[in-house]
SERO-4910 file (N, C-alpha, C, O; in steps of 0.05 Angstrom, whole numbers):
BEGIN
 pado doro    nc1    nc2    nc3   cac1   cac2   cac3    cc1    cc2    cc3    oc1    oc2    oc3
  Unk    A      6    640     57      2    611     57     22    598     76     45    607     77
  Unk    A     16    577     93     32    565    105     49    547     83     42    541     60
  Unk    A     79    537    104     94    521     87     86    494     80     76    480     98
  Unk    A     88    486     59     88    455     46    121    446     58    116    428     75
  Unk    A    140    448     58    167    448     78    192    477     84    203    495     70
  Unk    A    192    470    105    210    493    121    246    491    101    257    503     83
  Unk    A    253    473    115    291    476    109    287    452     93    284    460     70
  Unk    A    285    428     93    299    405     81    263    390     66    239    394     72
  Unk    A    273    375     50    248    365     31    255    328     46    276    320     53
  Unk    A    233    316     45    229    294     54    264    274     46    276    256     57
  Unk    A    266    283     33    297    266     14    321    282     12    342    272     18
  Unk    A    317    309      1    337    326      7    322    346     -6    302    347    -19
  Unk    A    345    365      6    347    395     -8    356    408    -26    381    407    -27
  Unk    A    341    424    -47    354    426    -79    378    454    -70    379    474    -57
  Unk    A    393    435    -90    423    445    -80    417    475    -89    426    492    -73
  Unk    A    403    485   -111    409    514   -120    377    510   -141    370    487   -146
  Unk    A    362    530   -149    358    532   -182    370    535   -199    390    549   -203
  Unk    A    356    516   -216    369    508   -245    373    542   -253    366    560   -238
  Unk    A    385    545   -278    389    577   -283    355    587   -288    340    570   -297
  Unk    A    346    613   -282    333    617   -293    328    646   -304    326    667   -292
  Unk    A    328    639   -332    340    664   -342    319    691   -349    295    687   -355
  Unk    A    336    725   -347    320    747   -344    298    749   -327    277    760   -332
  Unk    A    306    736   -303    271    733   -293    284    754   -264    268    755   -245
  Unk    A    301    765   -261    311    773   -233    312    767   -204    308    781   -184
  Unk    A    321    727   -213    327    710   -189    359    713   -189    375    725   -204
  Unk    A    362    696   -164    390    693   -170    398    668   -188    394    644   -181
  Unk    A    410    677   -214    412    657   -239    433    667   -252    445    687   -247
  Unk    A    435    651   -270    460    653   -287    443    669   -313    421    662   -321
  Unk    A    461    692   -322    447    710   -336    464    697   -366    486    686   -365
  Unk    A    448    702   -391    469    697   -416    450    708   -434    433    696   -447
  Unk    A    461    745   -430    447    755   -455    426    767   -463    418    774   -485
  Unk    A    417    768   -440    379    763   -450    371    781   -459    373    801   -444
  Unk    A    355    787   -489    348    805   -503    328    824   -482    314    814   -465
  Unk    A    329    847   -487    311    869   -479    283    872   -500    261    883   -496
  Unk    A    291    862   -520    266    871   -540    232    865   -531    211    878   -529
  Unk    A    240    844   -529    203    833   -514    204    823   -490    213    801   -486
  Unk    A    195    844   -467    200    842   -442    175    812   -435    152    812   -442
  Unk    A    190    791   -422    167    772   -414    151    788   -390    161    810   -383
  Unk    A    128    779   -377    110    780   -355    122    768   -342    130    745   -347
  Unk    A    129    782   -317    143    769   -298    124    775   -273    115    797   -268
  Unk    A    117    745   -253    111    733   -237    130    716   -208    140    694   -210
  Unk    A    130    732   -185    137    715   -159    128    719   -146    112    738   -144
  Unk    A    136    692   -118    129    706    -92    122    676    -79    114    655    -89
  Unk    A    129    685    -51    126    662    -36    108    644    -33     86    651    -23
  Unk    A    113    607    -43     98    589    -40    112    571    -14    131    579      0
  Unk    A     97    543    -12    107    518     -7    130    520     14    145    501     16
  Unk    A    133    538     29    158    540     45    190    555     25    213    558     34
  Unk    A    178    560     -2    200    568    -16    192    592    -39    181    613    -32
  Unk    A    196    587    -60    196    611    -82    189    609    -99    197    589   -111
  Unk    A    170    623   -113    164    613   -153    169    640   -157    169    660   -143
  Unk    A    177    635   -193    174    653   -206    162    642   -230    157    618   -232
  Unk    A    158    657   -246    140    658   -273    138    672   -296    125    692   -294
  Unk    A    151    666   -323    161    683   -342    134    675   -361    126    652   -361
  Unk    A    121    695   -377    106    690   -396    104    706   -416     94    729   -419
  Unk    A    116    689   -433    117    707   -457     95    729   -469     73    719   -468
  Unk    A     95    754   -479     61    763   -470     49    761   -506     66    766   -523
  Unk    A     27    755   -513     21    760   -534     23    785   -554     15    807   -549
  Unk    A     37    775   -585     45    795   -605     15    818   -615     -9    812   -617
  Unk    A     28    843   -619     -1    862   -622    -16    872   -600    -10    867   -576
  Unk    A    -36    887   -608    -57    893   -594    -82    878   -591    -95    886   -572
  Unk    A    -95    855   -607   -106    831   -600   -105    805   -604   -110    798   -627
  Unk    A    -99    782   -584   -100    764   -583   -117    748   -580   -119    741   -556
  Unk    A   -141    732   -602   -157    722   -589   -158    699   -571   -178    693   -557
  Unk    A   -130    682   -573   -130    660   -561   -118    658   -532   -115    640   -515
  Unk    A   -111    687   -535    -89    694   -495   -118    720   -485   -125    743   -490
  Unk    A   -126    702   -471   -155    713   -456   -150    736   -422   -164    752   -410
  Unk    A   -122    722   -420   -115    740   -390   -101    765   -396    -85    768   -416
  Unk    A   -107    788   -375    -87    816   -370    -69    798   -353    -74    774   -350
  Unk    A    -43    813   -341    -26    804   -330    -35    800   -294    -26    784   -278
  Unk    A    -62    825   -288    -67    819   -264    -81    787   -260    -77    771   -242
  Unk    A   -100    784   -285   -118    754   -284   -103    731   -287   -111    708   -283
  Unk    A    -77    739   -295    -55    717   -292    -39    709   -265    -34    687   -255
  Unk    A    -34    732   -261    -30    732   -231    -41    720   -212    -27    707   -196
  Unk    A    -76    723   -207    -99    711   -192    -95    682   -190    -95    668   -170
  Unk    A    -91    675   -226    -94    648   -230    -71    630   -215    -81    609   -206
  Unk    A    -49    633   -211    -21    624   -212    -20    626   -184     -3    611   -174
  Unk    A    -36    642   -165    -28    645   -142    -53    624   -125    -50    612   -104
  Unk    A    -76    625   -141    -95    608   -140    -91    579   -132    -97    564   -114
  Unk    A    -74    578   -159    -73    547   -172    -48    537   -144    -52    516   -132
  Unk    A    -28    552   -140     -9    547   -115    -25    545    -95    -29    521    -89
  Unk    A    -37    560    -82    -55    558    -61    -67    534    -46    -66    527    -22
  Unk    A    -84    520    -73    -93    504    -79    -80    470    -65    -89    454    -48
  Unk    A    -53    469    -85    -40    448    -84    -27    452    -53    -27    433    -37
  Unk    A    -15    477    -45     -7    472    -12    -30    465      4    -29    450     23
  Unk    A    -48    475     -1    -77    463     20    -73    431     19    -73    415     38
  Unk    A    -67    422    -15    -80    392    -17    -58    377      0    -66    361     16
  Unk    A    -23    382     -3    -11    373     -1     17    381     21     41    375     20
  Unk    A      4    393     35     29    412     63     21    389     82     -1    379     87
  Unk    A     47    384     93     48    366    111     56    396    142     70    391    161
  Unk    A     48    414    139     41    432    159     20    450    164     19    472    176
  Unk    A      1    435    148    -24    449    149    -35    429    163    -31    406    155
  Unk    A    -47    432    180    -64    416    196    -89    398    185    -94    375    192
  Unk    A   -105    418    162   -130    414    157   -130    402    126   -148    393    112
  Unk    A   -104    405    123    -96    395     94   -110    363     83   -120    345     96
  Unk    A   -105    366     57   -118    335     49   -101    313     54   -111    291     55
  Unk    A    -68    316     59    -48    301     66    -46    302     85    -35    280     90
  Unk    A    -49    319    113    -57    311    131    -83    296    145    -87    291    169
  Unk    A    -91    293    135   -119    289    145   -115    251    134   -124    233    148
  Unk    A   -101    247    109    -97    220    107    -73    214    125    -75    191    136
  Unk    A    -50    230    131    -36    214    147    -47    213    183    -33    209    203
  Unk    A    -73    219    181    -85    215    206   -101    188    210   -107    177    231
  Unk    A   -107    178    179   -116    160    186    -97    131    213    -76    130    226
  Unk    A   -123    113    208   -109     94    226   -100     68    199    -94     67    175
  Unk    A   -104     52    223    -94     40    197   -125     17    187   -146     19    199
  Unk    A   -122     -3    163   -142      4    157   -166     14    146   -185      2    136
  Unk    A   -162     37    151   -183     67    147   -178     70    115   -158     64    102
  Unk    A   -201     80    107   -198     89     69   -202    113     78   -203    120    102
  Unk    A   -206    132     50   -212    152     51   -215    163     17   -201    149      3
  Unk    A   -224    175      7   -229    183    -19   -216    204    -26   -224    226    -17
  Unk    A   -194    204    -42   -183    228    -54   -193    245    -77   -208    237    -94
  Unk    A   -179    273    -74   -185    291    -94   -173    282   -124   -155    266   -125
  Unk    A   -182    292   -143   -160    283   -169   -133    290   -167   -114    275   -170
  Unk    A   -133    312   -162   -102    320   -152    -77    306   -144    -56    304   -156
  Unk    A    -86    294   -115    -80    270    -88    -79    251   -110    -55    250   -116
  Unk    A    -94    235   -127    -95    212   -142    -78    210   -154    -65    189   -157
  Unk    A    -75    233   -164    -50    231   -184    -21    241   -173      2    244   -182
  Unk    A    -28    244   -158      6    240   -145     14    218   -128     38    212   -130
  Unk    A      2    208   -115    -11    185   -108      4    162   -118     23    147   -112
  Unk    A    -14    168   -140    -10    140   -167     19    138   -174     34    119   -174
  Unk    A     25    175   -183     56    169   -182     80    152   -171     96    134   -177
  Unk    A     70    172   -145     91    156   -120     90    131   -124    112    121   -131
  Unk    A     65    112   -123     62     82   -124     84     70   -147    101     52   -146
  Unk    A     74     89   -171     93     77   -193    121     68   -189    134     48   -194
  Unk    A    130    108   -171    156     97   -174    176     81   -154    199     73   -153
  Unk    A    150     81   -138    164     66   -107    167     32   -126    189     21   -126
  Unk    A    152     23   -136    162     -2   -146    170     -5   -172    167    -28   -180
  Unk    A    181     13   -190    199     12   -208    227     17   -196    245      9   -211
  Unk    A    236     27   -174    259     34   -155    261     13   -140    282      4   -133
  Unk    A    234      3   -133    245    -25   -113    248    -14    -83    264    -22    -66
  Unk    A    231      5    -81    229     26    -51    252     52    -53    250     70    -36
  Unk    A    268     55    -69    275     77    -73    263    100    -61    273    111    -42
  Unk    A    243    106    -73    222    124    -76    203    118    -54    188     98    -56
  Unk    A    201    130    -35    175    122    -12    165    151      3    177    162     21
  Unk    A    145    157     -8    126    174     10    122    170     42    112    189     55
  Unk    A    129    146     54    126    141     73    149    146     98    145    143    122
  Unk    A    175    156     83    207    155     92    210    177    121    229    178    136
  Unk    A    184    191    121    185    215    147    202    200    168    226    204    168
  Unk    A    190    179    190    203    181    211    231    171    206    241    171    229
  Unk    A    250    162    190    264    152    186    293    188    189    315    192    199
  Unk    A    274    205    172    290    234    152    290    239    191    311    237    203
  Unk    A    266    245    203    261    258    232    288    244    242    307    259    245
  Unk    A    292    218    249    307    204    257    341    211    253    358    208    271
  Unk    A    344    219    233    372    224    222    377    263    220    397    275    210
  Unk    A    349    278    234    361    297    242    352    317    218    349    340    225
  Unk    A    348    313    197    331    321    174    302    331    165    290    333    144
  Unk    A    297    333    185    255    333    182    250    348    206    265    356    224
  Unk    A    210    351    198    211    371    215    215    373    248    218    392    263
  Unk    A    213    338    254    205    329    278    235    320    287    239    297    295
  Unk    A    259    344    283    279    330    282    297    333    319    289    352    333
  Unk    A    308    324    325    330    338    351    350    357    336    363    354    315
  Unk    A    348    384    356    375    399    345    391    395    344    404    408    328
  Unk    A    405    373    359    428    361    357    437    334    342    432    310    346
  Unk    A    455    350    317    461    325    298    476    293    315    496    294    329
  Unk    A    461    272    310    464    244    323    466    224    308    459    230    285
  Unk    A    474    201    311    473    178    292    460    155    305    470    140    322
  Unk    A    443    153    297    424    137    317    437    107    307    450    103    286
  Unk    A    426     86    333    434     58    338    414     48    313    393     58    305
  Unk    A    433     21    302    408     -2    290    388      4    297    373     20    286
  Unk    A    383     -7    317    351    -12    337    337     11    322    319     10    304
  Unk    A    351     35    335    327     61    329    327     59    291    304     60    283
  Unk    A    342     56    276    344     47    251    309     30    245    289     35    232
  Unk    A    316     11    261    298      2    254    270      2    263    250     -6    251
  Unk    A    271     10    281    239     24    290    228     48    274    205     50    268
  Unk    A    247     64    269    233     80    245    222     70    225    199     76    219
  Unk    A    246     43    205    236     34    191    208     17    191    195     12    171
  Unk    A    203     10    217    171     -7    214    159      8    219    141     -3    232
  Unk    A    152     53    220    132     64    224    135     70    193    116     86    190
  Unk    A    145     68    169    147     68    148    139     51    133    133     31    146
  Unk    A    135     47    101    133     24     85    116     39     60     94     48     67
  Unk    A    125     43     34     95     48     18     89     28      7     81     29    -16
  Unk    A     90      8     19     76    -18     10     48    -24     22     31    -38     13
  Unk    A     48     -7     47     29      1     68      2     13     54    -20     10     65
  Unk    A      4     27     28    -18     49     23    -24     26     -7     -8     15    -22
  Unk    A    -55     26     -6    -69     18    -24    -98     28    -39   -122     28    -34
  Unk    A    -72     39    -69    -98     60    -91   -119     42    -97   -110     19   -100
  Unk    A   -147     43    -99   -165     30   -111   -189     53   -125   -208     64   -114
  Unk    A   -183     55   -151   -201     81   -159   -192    101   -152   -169    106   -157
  Unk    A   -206    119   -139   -201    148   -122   -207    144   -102   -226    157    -95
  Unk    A   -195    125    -83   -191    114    -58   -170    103    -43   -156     85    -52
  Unk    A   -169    112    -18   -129    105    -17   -141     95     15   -153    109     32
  Unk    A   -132     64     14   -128     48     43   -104     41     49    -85     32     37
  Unk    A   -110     49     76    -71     46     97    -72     23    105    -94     17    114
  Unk    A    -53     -1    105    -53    -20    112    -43    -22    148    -52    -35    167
  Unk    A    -24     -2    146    -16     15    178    -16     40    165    -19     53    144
  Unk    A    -10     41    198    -17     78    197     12     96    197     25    101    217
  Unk    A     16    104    172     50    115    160     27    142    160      3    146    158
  Unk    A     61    163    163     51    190    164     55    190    127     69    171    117
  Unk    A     43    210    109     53    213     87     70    242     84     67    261     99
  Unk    A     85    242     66    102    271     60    107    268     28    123    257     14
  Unk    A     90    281     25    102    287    -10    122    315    -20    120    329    -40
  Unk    A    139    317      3    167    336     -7    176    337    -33    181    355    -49
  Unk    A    178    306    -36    198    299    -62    183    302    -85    195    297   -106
  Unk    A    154    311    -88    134    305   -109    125    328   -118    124    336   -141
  Unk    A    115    342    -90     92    363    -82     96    394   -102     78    402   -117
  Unk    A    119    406    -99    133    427   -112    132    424   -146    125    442   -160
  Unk    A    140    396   -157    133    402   -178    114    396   -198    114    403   -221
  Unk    A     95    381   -185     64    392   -188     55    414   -188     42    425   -205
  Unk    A     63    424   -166     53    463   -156     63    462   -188     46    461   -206
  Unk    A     90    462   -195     87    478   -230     74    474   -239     58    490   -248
  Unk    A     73    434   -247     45    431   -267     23    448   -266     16    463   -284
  Unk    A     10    445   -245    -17    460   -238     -9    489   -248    -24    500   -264
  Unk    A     10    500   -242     15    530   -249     19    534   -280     22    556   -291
  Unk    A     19    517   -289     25    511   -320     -6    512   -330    -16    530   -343
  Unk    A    -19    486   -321    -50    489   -329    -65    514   -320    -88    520   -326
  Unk    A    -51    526   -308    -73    549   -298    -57    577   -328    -72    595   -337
  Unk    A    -35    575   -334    -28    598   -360    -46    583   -384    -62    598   -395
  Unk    A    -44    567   -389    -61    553   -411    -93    557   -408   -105    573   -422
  Unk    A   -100    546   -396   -127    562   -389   -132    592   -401   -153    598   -412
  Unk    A   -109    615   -398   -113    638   -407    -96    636   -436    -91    657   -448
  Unk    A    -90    614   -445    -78    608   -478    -58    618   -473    -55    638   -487
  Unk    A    -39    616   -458     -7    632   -454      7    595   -457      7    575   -442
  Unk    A     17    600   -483     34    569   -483     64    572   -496     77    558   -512
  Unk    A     69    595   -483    104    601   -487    110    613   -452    106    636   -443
  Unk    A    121    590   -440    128    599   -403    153    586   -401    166    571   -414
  Unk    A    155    600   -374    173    586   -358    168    582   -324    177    595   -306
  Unk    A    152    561   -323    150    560   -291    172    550   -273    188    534   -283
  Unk    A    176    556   -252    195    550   -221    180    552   -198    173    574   -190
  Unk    A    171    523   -180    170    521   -165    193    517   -141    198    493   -142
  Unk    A    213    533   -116    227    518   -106    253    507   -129    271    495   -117
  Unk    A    255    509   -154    284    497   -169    268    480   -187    280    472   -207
  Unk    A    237    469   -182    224    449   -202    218    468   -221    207    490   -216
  Unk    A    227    458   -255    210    476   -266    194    459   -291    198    436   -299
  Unk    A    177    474   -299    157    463   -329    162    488   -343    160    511   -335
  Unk    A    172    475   -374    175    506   -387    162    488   -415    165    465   -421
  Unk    A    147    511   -427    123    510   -456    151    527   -479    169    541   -471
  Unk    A    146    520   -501    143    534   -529    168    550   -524    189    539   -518
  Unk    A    166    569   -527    192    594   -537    193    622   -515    177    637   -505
  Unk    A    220    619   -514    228    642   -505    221    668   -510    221    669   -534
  Unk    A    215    690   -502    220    718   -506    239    723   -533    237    742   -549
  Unk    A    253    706   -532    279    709   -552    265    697   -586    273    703   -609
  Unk    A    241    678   -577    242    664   -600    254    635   -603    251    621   -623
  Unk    A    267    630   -583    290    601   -588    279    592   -558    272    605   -538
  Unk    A    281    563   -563    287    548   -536    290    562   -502    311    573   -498
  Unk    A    270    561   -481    293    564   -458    310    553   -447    310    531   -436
  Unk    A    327    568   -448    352    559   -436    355    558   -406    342    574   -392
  Unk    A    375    538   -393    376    541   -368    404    522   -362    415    510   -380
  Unk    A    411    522   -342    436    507   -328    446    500   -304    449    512   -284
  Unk    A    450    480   -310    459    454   -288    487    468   -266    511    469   -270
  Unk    A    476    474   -248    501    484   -237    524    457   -223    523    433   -220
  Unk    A    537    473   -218    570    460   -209    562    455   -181    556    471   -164
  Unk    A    564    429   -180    564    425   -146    582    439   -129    606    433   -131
  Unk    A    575    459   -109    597    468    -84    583    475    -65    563    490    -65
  Unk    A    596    460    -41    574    464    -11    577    502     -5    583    508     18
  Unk    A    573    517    -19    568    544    -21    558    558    -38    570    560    -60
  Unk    A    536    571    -33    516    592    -46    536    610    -62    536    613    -86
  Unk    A    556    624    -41    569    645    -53    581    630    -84    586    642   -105
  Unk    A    583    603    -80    611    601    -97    591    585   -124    600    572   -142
  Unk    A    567    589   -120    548    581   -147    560    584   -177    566    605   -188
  Unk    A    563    564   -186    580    571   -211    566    546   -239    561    523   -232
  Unk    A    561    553   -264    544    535   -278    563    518   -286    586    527   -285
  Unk    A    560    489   -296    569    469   -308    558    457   -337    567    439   -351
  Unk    A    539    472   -342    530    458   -368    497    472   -376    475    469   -365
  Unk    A    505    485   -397    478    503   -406    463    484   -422    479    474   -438
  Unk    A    436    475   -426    419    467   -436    390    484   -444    376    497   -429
  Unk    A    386    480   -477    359    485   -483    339    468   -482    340    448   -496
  Unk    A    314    473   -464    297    456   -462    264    472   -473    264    497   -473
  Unk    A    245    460   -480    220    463   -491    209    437   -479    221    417   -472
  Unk    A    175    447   -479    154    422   -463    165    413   -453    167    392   -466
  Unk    A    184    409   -429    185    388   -415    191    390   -379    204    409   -372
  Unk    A    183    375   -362    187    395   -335    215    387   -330    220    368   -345
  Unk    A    235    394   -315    259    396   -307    269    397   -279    264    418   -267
  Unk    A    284    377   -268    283    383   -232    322    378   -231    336    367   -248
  Unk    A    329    387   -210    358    375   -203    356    376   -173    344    389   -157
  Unk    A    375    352   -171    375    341   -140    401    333   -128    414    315   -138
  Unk    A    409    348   -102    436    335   -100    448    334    -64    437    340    -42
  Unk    A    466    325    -70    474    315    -41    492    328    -22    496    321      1
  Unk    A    507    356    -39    531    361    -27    522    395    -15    540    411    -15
  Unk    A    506    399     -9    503    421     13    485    416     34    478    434     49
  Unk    A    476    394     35    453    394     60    462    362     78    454    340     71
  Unk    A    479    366     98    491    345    118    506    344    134    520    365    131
  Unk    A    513    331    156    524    342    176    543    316    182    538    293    175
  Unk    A    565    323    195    584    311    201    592    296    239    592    309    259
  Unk    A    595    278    238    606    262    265    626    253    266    632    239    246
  Unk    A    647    254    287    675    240    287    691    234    266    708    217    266
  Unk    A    680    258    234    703    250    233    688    245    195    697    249    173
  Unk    A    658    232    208    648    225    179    620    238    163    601    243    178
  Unk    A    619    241    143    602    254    137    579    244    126    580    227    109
  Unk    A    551    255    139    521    245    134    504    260    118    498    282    127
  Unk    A    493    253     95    481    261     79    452    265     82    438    246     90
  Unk    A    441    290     76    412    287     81    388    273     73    365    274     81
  Unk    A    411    250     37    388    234     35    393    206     39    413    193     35
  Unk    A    371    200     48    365    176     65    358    154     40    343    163     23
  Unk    A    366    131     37    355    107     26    334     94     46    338     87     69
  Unk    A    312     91     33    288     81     47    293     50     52    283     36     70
  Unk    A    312     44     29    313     13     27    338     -1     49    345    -24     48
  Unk    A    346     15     64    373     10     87    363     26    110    366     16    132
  Unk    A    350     56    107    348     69    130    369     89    147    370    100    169
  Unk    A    391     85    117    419    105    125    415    113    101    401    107     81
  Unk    A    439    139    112    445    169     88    458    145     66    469    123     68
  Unk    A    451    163     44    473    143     14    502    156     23    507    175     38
  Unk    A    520    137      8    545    135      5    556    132    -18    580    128    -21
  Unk    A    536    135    -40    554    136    -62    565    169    -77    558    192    -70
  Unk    A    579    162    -93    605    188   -110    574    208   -116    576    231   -107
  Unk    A    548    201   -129    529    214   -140    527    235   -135    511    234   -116
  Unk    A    535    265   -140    536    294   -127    510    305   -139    496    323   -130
  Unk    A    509    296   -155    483    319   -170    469    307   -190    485    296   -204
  Unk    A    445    305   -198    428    292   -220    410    311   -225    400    324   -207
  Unk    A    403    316   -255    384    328   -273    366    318   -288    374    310   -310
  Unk    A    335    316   -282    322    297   -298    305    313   -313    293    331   -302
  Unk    A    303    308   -348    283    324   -362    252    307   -361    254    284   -371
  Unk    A    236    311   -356    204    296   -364    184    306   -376    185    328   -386
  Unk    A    161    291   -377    144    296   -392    128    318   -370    116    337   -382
  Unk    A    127    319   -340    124    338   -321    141    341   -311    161    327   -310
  Unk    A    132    372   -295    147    375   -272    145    365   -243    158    373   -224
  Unk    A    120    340   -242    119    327   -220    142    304   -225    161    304   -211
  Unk    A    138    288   -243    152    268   -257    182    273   -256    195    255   -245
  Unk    A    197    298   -266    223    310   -258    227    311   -225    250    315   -218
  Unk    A    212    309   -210    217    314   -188    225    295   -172    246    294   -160
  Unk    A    201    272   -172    198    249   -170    223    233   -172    235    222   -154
  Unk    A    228    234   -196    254    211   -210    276    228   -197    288    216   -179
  Unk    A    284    256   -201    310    266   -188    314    253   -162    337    248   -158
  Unk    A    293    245   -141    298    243   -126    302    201   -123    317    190   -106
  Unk    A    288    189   -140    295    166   -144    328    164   -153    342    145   -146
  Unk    A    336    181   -166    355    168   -179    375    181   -162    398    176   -169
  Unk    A    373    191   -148    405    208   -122    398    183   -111    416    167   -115
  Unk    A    376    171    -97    384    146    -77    393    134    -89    417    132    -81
  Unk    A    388    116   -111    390     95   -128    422     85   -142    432     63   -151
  Unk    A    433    121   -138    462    126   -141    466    127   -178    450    128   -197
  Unk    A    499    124   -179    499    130   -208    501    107   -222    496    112   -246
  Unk    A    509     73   -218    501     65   -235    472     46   -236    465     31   -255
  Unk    A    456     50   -211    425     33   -221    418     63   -226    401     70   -243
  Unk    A    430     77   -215    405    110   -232    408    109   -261    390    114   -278
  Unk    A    431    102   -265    429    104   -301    419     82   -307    403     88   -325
  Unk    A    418     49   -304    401     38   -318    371     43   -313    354     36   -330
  Unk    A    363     59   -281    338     62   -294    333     76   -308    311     74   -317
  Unk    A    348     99   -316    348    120   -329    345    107   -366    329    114   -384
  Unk    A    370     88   -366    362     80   -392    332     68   -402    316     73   -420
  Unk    A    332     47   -377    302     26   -379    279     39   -386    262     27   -400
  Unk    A    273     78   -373    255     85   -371    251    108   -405    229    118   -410
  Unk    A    270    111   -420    283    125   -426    280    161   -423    271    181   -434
  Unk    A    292    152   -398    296    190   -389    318    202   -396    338    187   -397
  Unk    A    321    222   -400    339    240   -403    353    249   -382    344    269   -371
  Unk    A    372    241   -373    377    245   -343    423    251   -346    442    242   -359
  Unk    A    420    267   -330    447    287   -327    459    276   -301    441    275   -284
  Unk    A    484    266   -291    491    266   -279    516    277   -277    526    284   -298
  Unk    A    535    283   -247    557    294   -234    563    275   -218    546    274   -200
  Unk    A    583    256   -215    601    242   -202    624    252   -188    646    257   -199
  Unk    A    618    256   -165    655    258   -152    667    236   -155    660    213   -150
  Unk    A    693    247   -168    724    233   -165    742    248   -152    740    270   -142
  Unk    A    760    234   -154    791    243   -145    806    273   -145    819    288   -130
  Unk    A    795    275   -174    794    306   -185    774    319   -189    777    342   -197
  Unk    A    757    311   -186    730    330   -191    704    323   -190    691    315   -171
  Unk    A    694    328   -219    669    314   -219    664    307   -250    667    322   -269
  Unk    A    656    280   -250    652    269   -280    624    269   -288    607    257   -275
  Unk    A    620    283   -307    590    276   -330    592    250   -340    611    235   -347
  Unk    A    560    246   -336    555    219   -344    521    230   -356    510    250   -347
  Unk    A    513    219   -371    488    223   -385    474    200   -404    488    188   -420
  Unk    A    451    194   -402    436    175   -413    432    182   -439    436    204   -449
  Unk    A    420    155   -454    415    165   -488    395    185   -493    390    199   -512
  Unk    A    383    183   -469    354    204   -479    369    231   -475    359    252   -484
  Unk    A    392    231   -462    391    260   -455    418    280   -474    427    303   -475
  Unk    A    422    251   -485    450    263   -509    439    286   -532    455    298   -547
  Unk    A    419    291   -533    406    311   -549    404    337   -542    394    353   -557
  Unk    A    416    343   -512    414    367   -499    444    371   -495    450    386   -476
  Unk    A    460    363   -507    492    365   -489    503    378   -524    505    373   -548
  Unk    A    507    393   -510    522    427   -536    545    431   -532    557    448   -544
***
């Protein structure tokens, strides 16, 4: 399959995956029983990686788990397939390309899929107040981040600042039904969205075969169902911000069930000039890298599109409107603050139920 994105995601790049445990990624291991080996599933999507743990059904018949491990396989690679066709901003023939070809103007009728991510984005672009904008490409291109970028890291003038900003706007795109009109003609990129949908969808496609004890990972997005291999909660963890792979180290283990899970952060993907340092994520609402302490954010949701989404709302948004929206919305949301000495936890009410 071709890539849905190469190096950097429309907003940024996920600093690491969350832990994911016994699955033989690179993760933080704690324990993991040998007794009931899960079904294990990877392999290259989206410009990046899934894997796939499924718990396998107890006995010799199950009437309600309908798949062998190969028909699970089919399905999962299917169901990926699928969502990079709808939504690769490097597929030419794609359904997201083909709208950011429109003019402006121009409608076009989307798939259910498109709709509902769509709809998303809309949501959260104006609960953020532009935070959140599907439309932010030439802006990321601009600052050296995207695909259309110069190899040479630059800091572009106001001016160019702002010419990017008027080939942008998602105030520009208008849902009506299953129909989406451009008011101008913005390229779209659903980086920040796209990956953890791919789980959702990878999630509806194990259910379909009655498998409702998983753990999906798209890229670091994940959706995890019911129970572990172990019987208990999966577990997973928030790693320690450090601009190095080698030096990956966890910060805080959490059990999660039903819910999708994303983390998003700022301190390995940016480049430096004279002296100062530029972040790869861009505020849509200024058209420069953020500047706030915010190193790392963890959001739990009801999906794994939804986790994806907001992670990336709430790194722009910084740490204290990220936490009131975090409260307003009531999400469960993890944060890492640089200070002086380190890095401070901060966490919302929804999310005080996960902190052990």
């Amino acid at each position: 399959m071709k890539a849905l994105s190469k190096v950097v995601t429309a907003y940024r790049k996920r600093p690491a995956l969350l832990a994911f445990f016994c699955l033989g990624t690179a993760v933080f291991l704690s324990g993991c029983s040998q007794k009931v080996e899960p079904w294990r599933f990877s392999g290259p999507t989206m410009g990046t990686q899934y894997n796939v743990a499924v718990v396998p059904p107890k006995g010799e018949r199950n009437e309600s788990f309908s798949c062998d491990q190969t028909e699970l396989a089919k399905r999962i690679e299917n169901s990926l397939a699928l969502t990079n066709q709808q939504m690769s901003h490097y597929i030419a023939d794609s359904e997201l390309s083909k709208l950011s070809a429109m003019a402006a103007g121009e409608s076009a009728q989307l798939s259910a899929d498109m709709e509902k991510v769509l709809r998303l984005s809309e949501r959260l672009y104006k609960l953020s107040d532009g935070a959140f904008d599907i439309t932010i490409g030439p802006l990321v291109n601009l600052w050296g981040f995207g695909p259309k970028s110069s190899p040479e890291d630059a800091v572009p003038s106001q001016e160019q600042i702002a010419d990017a900003m008027a080939l942008s706007g998602g105030d520009s795109l208008e849902i009506s039904g299953s129909s989406l009109k451009k008011g101008k003609a913005v390229e779209l990129n659903l980086s920040a969205v796209a990956k953890g949908y791919g789980a959702d969808k990878v999630a509806e496609a194990l259910e379909s075969c009655g498998a409702f004890n998983y753990l999906v990972e798209v890229g670091g997005e994940l959706m995890l169902k019911g129970m572990s291999h172990r019987g208990t909660p999966w577990k997973i963890a928030v790693e320690k911000p450090s601009s190095s792979l080698a030096g990956q180290s966890m910060q805080r283990l959490i059990a999660v069930s039903d819910k999708g899970v994303a983390t998003s952060g700022d301190y390995r993907n940016y480049f430096e000039k004279e002296g100062v340092r530029y972040s790869h994520t861009i505020d849509p609402r200024t058209g420069r890298p953020i500047t706030h302490a915010l190193a790392s954010v963890t959001v739990l949701a009801p999906s794994s599109a939804e986790a994806d989404a907001w992670a990336t709302v709430i790194t722009v948004a910084g740490p204290e409107q990220g936490m009131a929206l975090a409260e307003q919305e009531n999400l469960a949301v993890f944060m890492l603050v640089k200070t002086n000495s380190g890095f401070k936890e901060k966490y919302s009410s929804a999310f005080a139920t996960y902190v052990q």
